[in-house]
C-alpha positions as CSV (number, residue, x, y, z in Angstrom):
1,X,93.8,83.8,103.2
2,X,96.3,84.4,100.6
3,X,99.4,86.8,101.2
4,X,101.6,88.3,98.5
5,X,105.3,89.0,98.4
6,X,107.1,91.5,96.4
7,X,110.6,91.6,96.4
8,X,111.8,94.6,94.4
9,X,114.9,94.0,91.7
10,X,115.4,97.8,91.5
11,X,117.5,99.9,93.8
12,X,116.5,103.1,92.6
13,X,114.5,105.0,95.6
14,X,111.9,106.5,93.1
15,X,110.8,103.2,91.4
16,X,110.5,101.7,94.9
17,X,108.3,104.0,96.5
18,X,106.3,104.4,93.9
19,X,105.8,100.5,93.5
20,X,104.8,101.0,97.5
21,X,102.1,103.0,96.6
22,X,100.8,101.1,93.5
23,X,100.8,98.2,96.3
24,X,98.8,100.3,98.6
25,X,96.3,100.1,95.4
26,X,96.8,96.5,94.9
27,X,95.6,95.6,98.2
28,X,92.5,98.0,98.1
29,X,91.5,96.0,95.0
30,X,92.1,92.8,96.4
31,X,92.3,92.6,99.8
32,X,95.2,90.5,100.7
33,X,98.1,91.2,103.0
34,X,101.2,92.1,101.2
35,X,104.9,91.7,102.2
36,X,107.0,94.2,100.0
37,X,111.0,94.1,100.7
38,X,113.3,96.2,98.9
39,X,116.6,98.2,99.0
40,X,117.8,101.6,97.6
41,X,121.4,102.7,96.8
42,X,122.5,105.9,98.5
43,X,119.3,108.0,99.4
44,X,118.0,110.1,101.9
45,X,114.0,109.6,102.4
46,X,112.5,112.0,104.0
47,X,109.2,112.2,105.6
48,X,105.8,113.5,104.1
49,X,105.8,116.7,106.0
50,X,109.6,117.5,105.9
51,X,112.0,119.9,104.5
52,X,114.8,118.6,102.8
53,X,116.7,121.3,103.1
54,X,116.8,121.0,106.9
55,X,117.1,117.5,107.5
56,X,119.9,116.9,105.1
57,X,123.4,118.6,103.6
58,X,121.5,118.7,100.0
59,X,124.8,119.7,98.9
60,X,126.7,117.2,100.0
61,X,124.1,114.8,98.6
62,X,124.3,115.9,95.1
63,X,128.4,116.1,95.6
64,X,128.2,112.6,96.3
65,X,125.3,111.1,94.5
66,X,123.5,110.6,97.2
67,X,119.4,110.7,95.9
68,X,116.5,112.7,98.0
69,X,113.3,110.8,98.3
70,X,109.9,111.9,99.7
71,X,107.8,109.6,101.3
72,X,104.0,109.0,102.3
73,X,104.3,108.8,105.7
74,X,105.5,110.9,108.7
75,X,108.6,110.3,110.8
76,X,111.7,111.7,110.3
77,X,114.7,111.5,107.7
78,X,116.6,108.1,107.3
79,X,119.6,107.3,105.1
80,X,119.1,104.2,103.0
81,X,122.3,102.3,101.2
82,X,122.2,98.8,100.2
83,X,123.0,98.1,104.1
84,X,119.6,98.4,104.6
85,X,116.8,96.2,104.2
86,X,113.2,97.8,104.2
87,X,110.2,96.1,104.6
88,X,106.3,97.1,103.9
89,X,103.5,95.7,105.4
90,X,100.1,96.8,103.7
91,X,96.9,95.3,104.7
92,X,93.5,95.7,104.5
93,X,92.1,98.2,106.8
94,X,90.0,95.5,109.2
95,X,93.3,93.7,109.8
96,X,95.4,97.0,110.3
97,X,96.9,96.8,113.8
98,X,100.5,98.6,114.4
99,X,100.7,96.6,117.2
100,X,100.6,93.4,115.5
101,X,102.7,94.5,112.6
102,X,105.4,95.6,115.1
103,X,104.9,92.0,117.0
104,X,105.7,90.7,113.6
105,X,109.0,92.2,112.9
106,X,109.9,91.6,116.5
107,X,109.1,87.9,116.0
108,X,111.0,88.1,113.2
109,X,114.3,89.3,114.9
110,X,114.3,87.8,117.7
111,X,114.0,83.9,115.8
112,X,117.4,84.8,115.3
113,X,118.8,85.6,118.6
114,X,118.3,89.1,118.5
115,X,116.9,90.4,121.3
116,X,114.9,93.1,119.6
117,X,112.5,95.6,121.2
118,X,110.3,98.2,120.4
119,X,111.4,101.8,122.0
120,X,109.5,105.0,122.2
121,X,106.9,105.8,119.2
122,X,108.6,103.9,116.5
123,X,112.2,102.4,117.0
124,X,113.3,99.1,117.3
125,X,116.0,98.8,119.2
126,X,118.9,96.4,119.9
127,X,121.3,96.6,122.9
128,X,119.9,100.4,123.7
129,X,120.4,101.4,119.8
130,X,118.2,101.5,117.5
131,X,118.5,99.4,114.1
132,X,115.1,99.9,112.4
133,X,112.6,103.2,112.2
134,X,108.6,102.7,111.1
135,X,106.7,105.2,109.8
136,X,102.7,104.5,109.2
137,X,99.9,105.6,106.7
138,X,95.8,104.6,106.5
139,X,93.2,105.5,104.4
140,X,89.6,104.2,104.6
141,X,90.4,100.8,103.1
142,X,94.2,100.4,103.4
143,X,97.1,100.4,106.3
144,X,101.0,101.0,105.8
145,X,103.1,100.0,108.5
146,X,107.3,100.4,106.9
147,X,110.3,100.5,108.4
148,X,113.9,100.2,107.5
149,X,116.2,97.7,109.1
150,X,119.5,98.7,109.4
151,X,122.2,95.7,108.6
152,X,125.6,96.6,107.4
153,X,125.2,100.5,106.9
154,X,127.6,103.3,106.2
155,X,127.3,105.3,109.3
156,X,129.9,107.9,108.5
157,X,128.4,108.7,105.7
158,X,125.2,108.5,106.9
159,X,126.3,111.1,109.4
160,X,127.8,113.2,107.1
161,X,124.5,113.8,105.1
162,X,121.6,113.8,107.6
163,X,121.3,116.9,109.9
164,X,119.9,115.5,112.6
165,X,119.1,118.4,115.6
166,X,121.2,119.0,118.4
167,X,117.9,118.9,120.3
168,X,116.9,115.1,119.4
169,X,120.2,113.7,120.1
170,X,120.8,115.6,123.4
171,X,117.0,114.5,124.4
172,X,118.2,110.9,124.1
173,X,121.7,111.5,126.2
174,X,124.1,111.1,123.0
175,X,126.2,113.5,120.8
176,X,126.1,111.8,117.5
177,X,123.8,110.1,115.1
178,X,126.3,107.0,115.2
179,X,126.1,107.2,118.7
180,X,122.3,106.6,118.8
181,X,122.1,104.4,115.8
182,X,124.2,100.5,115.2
183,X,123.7,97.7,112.7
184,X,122.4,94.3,112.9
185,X,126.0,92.6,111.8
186,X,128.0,94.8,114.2
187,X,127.2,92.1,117.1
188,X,126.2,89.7,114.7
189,X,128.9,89.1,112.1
190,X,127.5,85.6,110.7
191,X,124.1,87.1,110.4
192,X,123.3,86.8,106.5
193,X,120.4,89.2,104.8
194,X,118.9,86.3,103.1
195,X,118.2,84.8,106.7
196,X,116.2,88.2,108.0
197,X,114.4,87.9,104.6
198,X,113.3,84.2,105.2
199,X,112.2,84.6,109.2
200,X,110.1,87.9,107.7
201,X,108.7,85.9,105.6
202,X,107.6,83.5,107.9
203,X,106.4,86.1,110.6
204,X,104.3,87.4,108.3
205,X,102.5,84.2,106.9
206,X,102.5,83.7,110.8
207,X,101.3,86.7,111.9
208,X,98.6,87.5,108.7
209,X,97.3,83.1,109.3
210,X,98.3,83.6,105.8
211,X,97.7,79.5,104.3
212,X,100.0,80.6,101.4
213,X,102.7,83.3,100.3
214,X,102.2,83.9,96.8
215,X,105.7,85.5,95.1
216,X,104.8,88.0,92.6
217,X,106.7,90.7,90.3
218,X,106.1,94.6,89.7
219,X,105.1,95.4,86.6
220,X,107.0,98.1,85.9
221,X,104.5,99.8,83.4
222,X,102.1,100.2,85.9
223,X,104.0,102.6,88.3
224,X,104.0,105.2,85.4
225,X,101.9,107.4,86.7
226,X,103.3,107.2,90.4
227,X,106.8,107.6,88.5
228,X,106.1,110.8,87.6
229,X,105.4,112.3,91.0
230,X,108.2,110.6,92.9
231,X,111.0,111.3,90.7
232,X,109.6,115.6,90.4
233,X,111.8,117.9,92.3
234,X,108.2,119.9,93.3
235,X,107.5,116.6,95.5
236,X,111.1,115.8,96.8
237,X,112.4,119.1,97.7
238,X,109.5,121.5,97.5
239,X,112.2,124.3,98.1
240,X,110.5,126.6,100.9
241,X,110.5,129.9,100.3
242,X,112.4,132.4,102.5
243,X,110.1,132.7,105.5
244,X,110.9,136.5,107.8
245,X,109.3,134.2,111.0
246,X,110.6,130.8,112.3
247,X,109.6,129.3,115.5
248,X,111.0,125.8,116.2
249,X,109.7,123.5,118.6
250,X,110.7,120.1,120.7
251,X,108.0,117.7,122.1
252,X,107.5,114.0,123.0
253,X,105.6,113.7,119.2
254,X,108.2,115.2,117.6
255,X,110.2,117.9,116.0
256,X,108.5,121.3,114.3
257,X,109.3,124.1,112.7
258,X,106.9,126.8,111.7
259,X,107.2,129.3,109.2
260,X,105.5,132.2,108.5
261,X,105.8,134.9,105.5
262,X,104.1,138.7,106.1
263,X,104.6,141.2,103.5
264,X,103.3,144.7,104.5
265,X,102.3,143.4,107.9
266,X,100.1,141.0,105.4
267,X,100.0,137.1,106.5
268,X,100.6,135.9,103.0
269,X,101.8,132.0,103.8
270,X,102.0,129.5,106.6
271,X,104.7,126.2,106.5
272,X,104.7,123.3,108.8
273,X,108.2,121.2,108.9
274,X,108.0,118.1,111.1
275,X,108.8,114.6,112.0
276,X,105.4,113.9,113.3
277,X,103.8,110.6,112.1
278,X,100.2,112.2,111.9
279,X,101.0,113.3,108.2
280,X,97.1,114.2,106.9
281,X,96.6,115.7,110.0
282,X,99.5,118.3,109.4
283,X,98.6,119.0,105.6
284,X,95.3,119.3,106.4
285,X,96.2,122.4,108.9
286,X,98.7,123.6,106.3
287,X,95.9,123.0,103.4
288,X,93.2,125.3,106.1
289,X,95.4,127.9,107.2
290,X,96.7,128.8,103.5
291,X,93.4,128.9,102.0
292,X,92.2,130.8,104.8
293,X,95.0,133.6,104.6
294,X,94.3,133.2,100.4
295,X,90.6,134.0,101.4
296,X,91.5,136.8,103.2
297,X,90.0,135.4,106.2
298,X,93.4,135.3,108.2
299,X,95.9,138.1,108.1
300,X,98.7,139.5,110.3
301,X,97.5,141.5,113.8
302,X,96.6,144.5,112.9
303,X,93.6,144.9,113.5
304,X,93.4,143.7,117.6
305,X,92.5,140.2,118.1
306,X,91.7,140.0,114.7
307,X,94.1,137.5,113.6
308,X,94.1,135.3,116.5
309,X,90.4,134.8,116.7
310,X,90.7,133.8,113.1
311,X,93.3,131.5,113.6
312,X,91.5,130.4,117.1
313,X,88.7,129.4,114.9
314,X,90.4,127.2,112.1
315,X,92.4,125.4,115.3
316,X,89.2,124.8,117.2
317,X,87.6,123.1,114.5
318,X,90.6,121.0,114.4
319,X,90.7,119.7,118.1
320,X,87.1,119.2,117.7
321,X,87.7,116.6,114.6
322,X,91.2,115.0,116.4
323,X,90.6,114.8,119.7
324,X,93.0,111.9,120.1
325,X,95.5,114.6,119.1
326,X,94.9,117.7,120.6
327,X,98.2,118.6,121.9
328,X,99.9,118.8,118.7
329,X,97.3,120.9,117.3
330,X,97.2,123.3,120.0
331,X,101.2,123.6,119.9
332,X,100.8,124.4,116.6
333,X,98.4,126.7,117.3
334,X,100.7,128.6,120.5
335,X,103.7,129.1,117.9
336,X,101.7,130.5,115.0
337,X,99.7,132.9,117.2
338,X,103.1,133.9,119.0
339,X,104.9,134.6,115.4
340,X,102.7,136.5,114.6
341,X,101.8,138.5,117.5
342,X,106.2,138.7,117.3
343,X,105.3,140.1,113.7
344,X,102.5,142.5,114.8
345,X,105.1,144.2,117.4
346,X,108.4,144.2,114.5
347,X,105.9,146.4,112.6
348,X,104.6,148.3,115.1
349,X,108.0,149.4,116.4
């Protein structure tokens, strides 16, 4: 089988996620592996289900020029400079395997003299630190499996504009992001980008039994329409409204933070912030609980057990469709229920 590489000429965070998802397209119509590398100047990217304006010092960022990006998938906030390399494995949904596409990376690495190994849910890590994040995203006929590989990288500025919790860092024994985080030319100061580029190359072709890598361009006229959303403010920042309510919670899946806004002792909107990778499984709850509550079908406690059966019901259909992920819906479920059951007693006081 044939693979395809992309290597992107832009460094602009917008063109180069959208030409990930035009990809994403490309493979569904013709069904061969794809290799995508490519860089970004100065961005944060944050993940599908985030809030910017918790997982960064948006200030800061526009003081210094530093972009906000959205992404597709899950996971958590990263800072991208042109330290970074990121690479973008899409393949057709039979050979979809994150497994394999992590083995490949690995491979890659480690025919350098690495010593690279996968830690925890979606780290690659290099002496203890980590030096590349993946993030993950399917549909019926497609897989995504990205990650960014950290090689020469601007870590005090990285740590000025990401706000990463006390929480995460204190869960992994360190106080800083630079403490948890290192480079690939820090203990390797003859390594070359070029040379990662050619070994993942090669582990892919490898990995995919791909007879030939076929080098191809992005058309930049066909990203027009995937332009549009990834440059809009309404997708990159999707400023969150005041929310009254905020629970935050910690767990081996991730980071979460729900919202809730009441007016009147009226449950008028529910918001889910989080690092977890499942990221149609959290819009999907968001998409059910908001039309629910815009239905009239959920509102705050006051009528007894009212709310919480409703609720109950939307979460129970849930756990019945995602078994496999159960206790993330049910969290979800203990922290709304106890908001507003926190609500019911503010206005019963």
């Amino acid at each position: 089988m044939e693979g395809l590489f992309y290597k992107s000429q832009y460094t602009d965070p917008y063109i180069n996620l959208a030409a990930e998802e035009y990809l994403l397209h490309v493979c569904m119509r013709e069904g061969n592996p794809i290799l995508y590398l490519w860089q970004n100047a100065d961005t944060v990217v944050i993940g599908r289900n985030q809030n910017a304006y918790t997982e960064c010092n948006v200030r800061y960022a526009m003081d210094q020029g530093i972009r906000i990006a959205r992404r597709m998938t899950g996971g958590g906030a990263v800072y991208h400079d042109l330290g970074n390399l990121n690479y973008s494995i899409i393949l057709p949904k039979e050979m979809y395997d994150v497994d394999r596409s992590t083995q490949m990376i690995l491979d890659a690495l480690n025919r350098l003299d690495l010593h690279a190994v996968k830690n925890g849910r979606n780290d690659i890590c290099i002496g203890g630190k980590k030096v590349s994040g993946n993030a993950y995203y399917t549909n019926a006929k497609v897989g995504l499996h990205h990650g960014t590989l950290l090689y020469h990288v601007d870590t005090a500025r990285m740590e000025q504009v990401l706000q990463v919790s006390s929480h995460k860092l204190s869960k992994k024994g360190i106080s800083s992001v630079r403490a948890r985080v290192s480079d690939l030319i820090t203990d390797h100061p003859l390594l070359r980008l070029s040379e990662i580029e050619t070994e993942l190359k090669k582990a892919f072709q490898t990995g995919y039994h791909s007879d030939h890598l076929k080098e191809r361009d992005i058309d930049p006229e066909c990203l027009t329409g995937y332009l549009d959303k990834y440059r809009s403010d309404e997708w990159n920042l999707q400023r969150i409204r005041e929310y009254a309510m905020i629970s935050e919670a910690h767990s081996t899946w991730g980071d979460m933070r729900i919202s809730v806004h009441c007016e009147g002792g009226i449950l008028r909107a529910v918001e889910i912030s989080t690092d977890v990778l499942e990221t149609d499984l959290i819009e999907d709850i968001k998409k059910a609980l908001n039309a629910a509550i815009n239905r009239g079908t959920i509102s705050n406690a006051d009528e007894e057990g009212g709310c919480e059966e409703s609720i109950e019901k939307v979460f129970l259909i849930f756990a019945e469709k995602y078994p496999d992920n159960r206790d993330i819906i049910m969290s979800i479920r203990d922290h709304l229920s106890g908001l507003l059951n926190e609500e019911y007693r503010n206005d019963n006081k």
